[in-house]
NULUMDREN-428598 format. One record per residue: residue in three letters; x, z, y of N, C-alpha, C, O in turn. Coordinates in steps of 0.1 Angstrom, whole numbers, plus 5000, padded with zeros to 4 digits. Atoms other than C-alpha are relative to their C-alpha. Layout:
N
alaXZYXZYXZYXZY ...
// end
This chain:
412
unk500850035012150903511641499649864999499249795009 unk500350134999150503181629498650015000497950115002 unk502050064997146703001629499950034987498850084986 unk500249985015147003041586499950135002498750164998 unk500349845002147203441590498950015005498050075000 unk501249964992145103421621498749994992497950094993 unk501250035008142103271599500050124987499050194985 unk500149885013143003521568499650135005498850215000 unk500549864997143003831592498049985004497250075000 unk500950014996139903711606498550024987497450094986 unk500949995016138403641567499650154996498550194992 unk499849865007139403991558499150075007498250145001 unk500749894988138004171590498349974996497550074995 unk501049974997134803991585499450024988498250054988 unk500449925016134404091543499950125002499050184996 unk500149854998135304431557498250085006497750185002 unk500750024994132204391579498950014989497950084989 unk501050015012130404301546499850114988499150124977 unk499849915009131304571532499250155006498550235000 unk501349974996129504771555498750015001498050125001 unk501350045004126404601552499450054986498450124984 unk500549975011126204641518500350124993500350134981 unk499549915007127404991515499850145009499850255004 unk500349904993126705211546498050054995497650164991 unk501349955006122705181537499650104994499150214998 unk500349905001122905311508500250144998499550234992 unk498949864998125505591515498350135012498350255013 unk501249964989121905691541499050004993498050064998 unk501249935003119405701517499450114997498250124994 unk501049875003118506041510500350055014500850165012 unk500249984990118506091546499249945005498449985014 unk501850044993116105861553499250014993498349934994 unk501449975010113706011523500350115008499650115018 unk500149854990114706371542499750005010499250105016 unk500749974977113906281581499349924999498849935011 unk501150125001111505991574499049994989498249904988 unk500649975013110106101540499849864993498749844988 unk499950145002111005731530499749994983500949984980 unk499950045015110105671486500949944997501349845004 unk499050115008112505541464499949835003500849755006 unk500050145002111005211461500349965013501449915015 unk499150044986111205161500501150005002501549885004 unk499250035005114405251495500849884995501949854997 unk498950095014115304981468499049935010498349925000 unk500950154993112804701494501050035010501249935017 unk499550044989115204811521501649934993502149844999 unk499450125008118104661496499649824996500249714995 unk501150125005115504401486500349925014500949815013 unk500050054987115404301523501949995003502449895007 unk498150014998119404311527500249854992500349744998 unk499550085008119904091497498849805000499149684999 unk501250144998116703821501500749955013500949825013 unk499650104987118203761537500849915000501049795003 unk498350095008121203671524499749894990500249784990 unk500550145008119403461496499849895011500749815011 unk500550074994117603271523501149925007501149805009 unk498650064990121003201544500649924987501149824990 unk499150075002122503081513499149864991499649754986 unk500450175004119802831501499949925013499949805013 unk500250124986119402671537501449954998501549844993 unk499150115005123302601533500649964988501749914987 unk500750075013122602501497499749885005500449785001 unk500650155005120502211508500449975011500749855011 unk499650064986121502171544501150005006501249985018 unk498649994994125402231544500249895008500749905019 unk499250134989125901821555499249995009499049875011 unk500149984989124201911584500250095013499950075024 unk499449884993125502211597501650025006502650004998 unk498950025003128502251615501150134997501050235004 unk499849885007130802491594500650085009500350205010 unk499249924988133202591622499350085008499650195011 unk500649914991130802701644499050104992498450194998 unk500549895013129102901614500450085001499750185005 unk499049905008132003071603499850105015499350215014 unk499849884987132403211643499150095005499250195013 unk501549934995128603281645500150164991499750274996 unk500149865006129103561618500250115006499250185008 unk499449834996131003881630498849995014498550105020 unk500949974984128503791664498450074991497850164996 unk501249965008125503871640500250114996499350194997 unk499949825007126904201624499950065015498850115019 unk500249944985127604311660498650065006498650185011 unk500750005000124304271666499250064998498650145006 unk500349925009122704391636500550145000499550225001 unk499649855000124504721636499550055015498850155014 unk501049934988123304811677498649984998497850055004 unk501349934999120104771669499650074985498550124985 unk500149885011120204961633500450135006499850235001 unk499649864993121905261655499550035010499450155012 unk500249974990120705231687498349995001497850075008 unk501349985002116805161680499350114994498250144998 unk500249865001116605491660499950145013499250245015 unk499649904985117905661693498749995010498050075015 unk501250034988115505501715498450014995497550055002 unk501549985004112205501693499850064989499250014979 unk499749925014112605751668498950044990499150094980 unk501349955005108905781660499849874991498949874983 unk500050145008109405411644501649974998502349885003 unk498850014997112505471637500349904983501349834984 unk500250095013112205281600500249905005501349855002 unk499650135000111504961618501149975006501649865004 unk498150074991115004941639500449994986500549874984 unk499249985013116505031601499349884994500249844986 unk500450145003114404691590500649925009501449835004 unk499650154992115204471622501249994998501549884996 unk498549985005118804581615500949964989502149944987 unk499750025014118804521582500049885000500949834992 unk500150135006117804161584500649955006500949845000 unk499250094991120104051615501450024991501949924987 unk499149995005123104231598500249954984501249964977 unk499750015015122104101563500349834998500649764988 unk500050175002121903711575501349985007501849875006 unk498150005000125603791588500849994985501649914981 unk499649985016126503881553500449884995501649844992 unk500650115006124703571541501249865005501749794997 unk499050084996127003361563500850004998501349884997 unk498949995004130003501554500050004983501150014977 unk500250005021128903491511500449865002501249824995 unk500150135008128503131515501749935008502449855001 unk498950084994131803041543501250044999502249964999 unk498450015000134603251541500349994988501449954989 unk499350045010135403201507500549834997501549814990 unk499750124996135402811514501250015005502149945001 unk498950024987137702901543501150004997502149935001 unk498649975009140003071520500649914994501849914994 unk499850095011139902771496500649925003501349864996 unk499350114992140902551523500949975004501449865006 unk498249954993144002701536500849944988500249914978 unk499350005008146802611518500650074992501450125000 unk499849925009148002811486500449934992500049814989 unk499050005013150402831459499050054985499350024973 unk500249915011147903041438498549985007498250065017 unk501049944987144403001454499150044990498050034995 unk500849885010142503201421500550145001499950244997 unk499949834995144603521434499849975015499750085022 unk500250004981144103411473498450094995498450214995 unk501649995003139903451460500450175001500450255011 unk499749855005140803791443500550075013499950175017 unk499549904991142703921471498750005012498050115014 unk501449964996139703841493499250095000499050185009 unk501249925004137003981474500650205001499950305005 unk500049895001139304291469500350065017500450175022 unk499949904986139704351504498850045008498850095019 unk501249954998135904391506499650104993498950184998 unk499649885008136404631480500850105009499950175014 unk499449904993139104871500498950025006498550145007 unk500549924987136804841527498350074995497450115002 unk501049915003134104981509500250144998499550235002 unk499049874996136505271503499550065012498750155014 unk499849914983137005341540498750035001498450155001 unk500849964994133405291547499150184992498850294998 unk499949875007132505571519500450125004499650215005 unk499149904994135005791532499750085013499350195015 unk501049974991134005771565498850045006498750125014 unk501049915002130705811563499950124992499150194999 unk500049865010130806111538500650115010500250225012 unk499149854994133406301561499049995011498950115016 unk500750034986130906201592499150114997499550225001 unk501149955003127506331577500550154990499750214983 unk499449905008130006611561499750155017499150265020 unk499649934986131006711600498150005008497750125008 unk500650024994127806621619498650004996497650005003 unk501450055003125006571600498949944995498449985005 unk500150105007122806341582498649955016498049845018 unk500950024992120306401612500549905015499949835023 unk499150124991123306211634500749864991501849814990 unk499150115008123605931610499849865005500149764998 unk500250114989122905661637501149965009501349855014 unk498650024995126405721651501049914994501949864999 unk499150095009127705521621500449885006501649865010 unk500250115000126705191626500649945015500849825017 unk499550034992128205201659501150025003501649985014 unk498449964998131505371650500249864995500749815004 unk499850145010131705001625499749905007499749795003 unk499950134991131304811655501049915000501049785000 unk498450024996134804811660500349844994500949765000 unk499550065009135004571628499649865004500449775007 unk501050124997132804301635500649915017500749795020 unk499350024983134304291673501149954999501349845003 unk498650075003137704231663500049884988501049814987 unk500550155012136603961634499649875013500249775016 unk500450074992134903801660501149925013501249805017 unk498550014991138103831686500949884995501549795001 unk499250115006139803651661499749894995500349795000 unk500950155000137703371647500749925015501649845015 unk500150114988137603231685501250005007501349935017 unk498450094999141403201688500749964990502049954990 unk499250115011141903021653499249845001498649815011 unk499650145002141802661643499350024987500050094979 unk500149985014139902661612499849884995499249795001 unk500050115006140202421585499049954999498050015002 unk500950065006138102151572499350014987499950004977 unk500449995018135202221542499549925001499049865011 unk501150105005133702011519499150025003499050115010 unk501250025000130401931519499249924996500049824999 unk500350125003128101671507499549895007498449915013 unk500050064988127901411526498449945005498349875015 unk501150074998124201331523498950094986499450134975 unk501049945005120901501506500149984984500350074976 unk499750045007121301301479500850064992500550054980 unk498749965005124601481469499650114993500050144982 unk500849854999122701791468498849984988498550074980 unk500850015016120301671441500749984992500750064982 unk499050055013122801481421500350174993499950214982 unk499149915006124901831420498950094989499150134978 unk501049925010121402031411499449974987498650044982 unk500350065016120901831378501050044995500850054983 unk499149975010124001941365499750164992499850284995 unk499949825012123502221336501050085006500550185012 unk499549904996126602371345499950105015499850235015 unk500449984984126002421383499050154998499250255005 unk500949904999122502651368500650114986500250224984 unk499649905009124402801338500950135008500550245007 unk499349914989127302981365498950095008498950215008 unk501149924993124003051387499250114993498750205000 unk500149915007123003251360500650154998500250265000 unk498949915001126203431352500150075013500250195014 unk499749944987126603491388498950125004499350235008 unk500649915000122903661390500450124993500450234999 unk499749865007123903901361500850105007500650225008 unk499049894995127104001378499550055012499550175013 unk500449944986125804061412499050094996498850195003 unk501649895005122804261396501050144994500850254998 unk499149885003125604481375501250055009502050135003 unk499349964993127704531403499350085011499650195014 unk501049934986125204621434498850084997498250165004 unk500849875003123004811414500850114995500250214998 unk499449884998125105061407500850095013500650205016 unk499550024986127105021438498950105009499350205016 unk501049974990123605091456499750144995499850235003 unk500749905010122405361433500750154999500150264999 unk499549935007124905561423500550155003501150244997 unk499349854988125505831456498550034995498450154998 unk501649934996121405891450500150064986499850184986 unk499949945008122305931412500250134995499650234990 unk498849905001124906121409499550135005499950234999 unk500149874996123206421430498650014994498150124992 unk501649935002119606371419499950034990499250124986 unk500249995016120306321383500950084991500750124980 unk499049975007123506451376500450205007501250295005 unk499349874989123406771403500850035003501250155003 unk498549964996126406701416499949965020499549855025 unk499950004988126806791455500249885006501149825001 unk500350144998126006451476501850005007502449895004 unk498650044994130006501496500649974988501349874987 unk499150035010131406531462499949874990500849814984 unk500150095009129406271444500449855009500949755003 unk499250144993130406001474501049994998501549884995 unk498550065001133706061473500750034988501949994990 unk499450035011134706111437499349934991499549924979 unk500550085013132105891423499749895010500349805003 unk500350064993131105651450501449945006501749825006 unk498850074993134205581466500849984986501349874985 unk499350015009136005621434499249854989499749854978 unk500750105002133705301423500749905008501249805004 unk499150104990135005151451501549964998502149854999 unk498450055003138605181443500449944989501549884987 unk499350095009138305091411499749885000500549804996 unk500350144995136604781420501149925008501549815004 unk498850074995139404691443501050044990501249934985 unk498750015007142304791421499749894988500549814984 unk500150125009140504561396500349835004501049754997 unk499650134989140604241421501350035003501949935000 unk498349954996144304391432500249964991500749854991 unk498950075011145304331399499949904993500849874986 unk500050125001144104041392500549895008501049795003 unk499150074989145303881424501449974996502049864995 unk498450005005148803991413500449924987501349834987 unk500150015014148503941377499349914991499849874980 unk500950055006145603761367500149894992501149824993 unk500150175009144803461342499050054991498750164986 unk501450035015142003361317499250085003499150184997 unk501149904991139203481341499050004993498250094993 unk501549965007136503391316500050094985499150124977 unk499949885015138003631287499750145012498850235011 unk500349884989138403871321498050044999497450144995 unk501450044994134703781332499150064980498250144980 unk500749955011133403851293500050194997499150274996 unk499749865003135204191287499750065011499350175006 unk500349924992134404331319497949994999497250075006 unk501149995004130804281308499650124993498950224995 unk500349905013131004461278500450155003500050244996 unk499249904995133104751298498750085010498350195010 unk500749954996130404731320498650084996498150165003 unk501249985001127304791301500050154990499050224987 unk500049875005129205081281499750125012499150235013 unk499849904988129905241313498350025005497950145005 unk501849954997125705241323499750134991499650254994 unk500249895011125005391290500250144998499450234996 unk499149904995127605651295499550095010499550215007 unk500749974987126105721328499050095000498750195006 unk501449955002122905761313499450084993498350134996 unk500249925009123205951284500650134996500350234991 unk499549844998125706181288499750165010499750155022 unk500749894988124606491307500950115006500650215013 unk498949904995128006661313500349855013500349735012 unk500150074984128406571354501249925000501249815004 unk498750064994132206511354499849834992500349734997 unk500450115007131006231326499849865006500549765008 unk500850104996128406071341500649945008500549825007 unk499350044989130506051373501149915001501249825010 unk499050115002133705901357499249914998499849835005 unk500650085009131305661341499649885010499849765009 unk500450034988129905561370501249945012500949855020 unk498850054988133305491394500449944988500849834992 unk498850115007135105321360498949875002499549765004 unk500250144998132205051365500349955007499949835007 unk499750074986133604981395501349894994501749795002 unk498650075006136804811375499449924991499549804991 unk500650185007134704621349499149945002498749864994 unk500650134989132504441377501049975012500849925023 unk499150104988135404371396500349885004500649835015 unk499350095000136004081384498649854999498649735003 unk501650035001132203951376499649905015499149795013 unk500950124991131103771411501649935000502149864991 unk498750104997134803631426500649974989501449884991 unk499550015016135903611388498349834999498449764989 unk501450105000132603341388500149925006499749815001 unk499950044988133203211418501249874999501249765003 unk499050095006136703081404499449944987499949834983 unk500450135016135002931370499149935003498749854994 unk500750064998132702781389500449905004500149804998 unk499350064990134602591413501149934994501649834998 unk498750085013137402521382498549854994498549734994 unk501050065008134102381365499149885008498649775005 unk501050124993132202191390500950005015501050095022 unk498750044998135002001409499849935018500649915027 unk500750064993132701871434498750045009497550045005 unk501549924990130202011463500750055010500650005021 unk499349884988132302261482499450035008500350035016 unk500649844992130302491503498950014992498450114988 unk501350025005127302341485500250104984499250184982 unk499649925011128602521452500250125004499350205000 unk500549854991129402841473498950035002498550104993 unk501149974999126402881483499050024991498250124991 unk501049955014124502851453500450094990499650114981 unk499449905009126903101434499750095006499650195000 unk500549924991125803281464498950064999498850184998 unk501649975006122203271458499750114994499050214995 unk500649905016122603381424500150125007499050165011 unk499549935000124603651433498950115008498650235006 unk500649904993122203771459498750024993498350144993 unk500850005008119403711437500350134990499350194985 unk499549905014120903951411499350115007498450185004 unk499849844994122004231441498450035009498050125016 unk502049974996118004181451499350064989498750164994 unk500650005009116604231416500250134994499450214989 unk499649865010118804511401499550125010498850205006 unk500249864993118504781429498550025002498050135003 unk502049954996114404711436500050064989499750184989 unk500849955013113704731396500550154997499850244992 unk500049865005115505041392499750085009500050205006 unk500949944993113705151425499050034994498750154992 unk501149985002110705091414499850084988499150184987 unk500049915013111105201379500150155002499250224998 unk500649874999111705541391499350055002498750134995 unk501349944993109205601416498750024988497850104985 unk501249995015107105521383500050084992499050154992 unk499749885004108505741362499750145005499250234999 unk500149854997108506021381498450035006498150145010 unk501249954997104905971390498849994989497549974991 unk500650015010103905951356499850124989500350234991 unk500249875007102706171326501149964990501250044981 unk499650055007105005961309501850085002502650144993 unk498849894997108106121329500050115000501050164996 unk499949865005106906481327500050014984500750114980 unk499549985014107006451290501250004996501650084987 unk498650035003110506321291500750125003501550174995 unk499249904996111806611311499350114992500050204990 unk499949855007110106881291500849974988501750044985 unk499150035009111306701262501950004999502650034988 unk498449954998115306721276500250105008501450135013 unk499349924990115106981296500149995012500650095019 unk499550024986115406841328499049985011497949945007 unk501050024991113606801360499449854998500049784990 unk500550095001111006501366500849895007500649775003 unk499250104992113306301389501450014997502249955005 unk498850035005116306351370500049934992501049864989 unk500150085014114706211339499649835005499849734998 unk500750104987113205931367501049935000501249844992 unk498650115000116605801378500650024991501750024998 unk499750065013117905801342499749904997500449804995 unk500850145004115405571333500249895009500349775005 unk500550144990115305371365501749934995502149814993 unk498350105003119505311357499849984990500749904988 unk499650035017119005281320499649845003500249764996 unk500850105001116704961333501249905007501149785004 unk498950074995120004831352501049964991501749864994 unk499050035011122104851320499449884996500249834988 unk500350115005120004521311500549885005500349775000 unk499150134995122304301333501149994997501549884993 unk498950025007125304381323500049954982500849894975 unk500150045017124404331286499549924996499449914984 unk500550175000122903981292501449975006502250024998 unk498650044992125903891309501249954988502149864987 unk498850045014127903941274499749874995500649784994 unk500250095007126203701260500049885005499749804996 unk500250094987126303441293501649954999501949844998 unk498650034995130103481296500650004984501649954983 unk499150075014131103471256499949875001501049805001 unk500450174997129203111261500949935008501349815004 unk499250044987131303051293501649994992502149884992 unk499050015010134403141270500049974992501249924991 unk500150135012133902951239499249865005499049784996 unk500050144994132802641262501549975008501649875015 unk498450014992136502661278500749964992501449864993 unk499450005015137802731244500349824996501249744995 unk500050155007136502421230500749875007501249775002 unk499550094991137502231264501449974999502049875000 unk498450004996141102321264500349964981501449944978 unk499450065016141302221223499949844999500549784990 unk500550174998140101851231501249955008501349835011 
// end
């Protein structure tokens, strides 16, 4: 294997990794409201807590990339997931009566792994050499996609066979991933990133309009992608009463795949990311709607896995218009597209946390459900997703902008 693959398998293994982080959680929350009697909103704070850590990791290399050194960054990652996942599995085991806080200390070691790999490997990618490096991105992002698949899969058949009361075995079968990322990292050669060479650089770049217009765009998409993402295994059974094995794996994983097949085919195929990046808005914010309003299951459910295809393209689809658009920064620009992003996948899953728990403890939601017919916590997470449909549908109007500023560019 050359040192170019070696760094790519390594990239891949450790997105896979990230795809854990951001996907085993919430595949576990109605088991930790069932054995720990956990609330929604805790719930959407133990997202909140995933996504803030990762904010935090990506403003420090925001302002302090030209002091950091990236190499030994990139290798520190997969050693943090490692980490993070024995003591999210193995502190349940040992103190079961506080078994919540291992599921916090866990959350924030494996979430500032994340955070490292949002802001480095995509650099890393950028650095390699390529023929095409707006489908290298794509293929990337989508192989964090697949691996949201497997992990879906996997856990569903696990907690299918075993239990939801052995759901601590997970985090430790996903070791595996993190171990071999790590294996590999520390026998590559990794290239040189940009960075700025001085504080200074780092202000300059933060006066630029476009720099906070992208940061924008980028929160929307991360908000219309991870709030559903996060949401949509709790949906699907609480609101739609569809069995929790069937709603992970033909609505949950089927989210997942169309999200990767979206990135797959763009990798292959792709061009004019910001017509991509607009229409998958608009794709997206029908598909909420859909979600929300229809009340036949098989509906809701397709509705629900097709958003997985029009936010495919939404963060790494961003990621390349940003980086076409501001020509100058390199990790420093990662990082802050990072931010957003985590900013978003912080904002969308708490609000329509919290929004429920509200709802359903209101006189405002028993009206609703006698009014449709339906239980108080079905009418609950309706509402709390209808409140997520408001990112995708700002977004239209972020990325038409984004596309008629290109427009006019390429007519000049």
């Amino acid at each position: 294997m050359t040192n170019e693959n070696k760094v790519r398998s390594a990239c891949y293994l450790t997105n896979i990794s990230m795809a854990v982080v951001g996907n085993l959680p919430p595949l576990l929350f109605l088991s930790f409201r069932d054995l720990y009697g956990v609330s929604y909103a805790v719930l959407g704070s133990l997202v909140l807590i995933n996504f803030c850590t990762q904010l935090i990791i990506d403003l420090i290399f925001s302002f302090f990339s030209h002091k950091i050194n990236m190499q030994k960054a990139v290798k520190i990652t997969p050693i943090l997931s490692i980490i993070g996942f024995l003591i999210y599995g193995v502190y349940p085991i040992l103190f079961s009566g506080s078994a919540l806080v291992g599921i916090i200390l866990g959350t924030v070691v494996f979430s500032a792994s994340s955070g490292f790999a949002e802001v480095l490997i995509s650099p890393v990618i950028a650095s390699l050499p390529s023929d095409n490096p707006e489908r290298d991105m794509s293929k990337l992002h989508s192989i964090y996609a697949w691996g949201v698949v497997g992990v879906v899969l996997v856990s569903t058949v696990f907690l299918l066979i075993f239990k939801s009361i052995n759901w601590f075995f997970l985090p430790l079968i996903f070791l595996i991933i993190p171990i071999l990322g790590a294996i590999t990292f520390m026998s590559a050669k990794l290239p040189e990133m940009q960075t700025p060479e001085k504080a200074s650089g780092v202000v300059r770049l933060l006066k630029t309009p476009t720099l906070w217009l992208f940061f924008f765009a980028m929160l929307l998409g991360g908000a219309s992608e991870v709030t559903m993402a996060q949401w949509s295994s709790s949906y699907l059974e609480e609101a739609l009463s569809i069995p929790k094995v069937w709603g992970d794996i033909f609505g949950v994983a089927f989210f997942a795949v169309m999200l990767g097949l979206g990135r797959s085919l763009y990798a292959k195929y792709g061009k004019n990311i910001e017509k991509v990046l607009f229409w998958g808005s608009v794709g997206a914010t029908a598909c909420y709607l859909i979600a929300v309003f229809v009340n036949i299951p098989i509906i809701g459910l397709i509705a629900c896995g097709l958003t997985g295809f029009c936010v495919a393209m939404l963060w790494p689809g961003t990621l390349v218009a940003s980086s076409s658009a501001i020509t100058t920064g390199g990790v420093f620009v990662y990082a802050m597209m990072a931010a957003g992003g985590d900013l978003g996948a912080s904002l969308g899953p708490q609000l329509v946390g919290v929004v429920t728990d509200l709802v359903s403890a209101s006189s405002f939601g028993v009206s609703l459900a006698n009014t449709f017919g339906l239980g108080v916590e079905q009418v609950a997470m309706k509402v709390g997703l209808l409140t997520g449909t408001v990112f995708p549908l700002i977004a239209i109007f972020i990325y038409l902008y984004v596309l008629k500023r290109k427009g006019k560019k390429s007519n000049k």
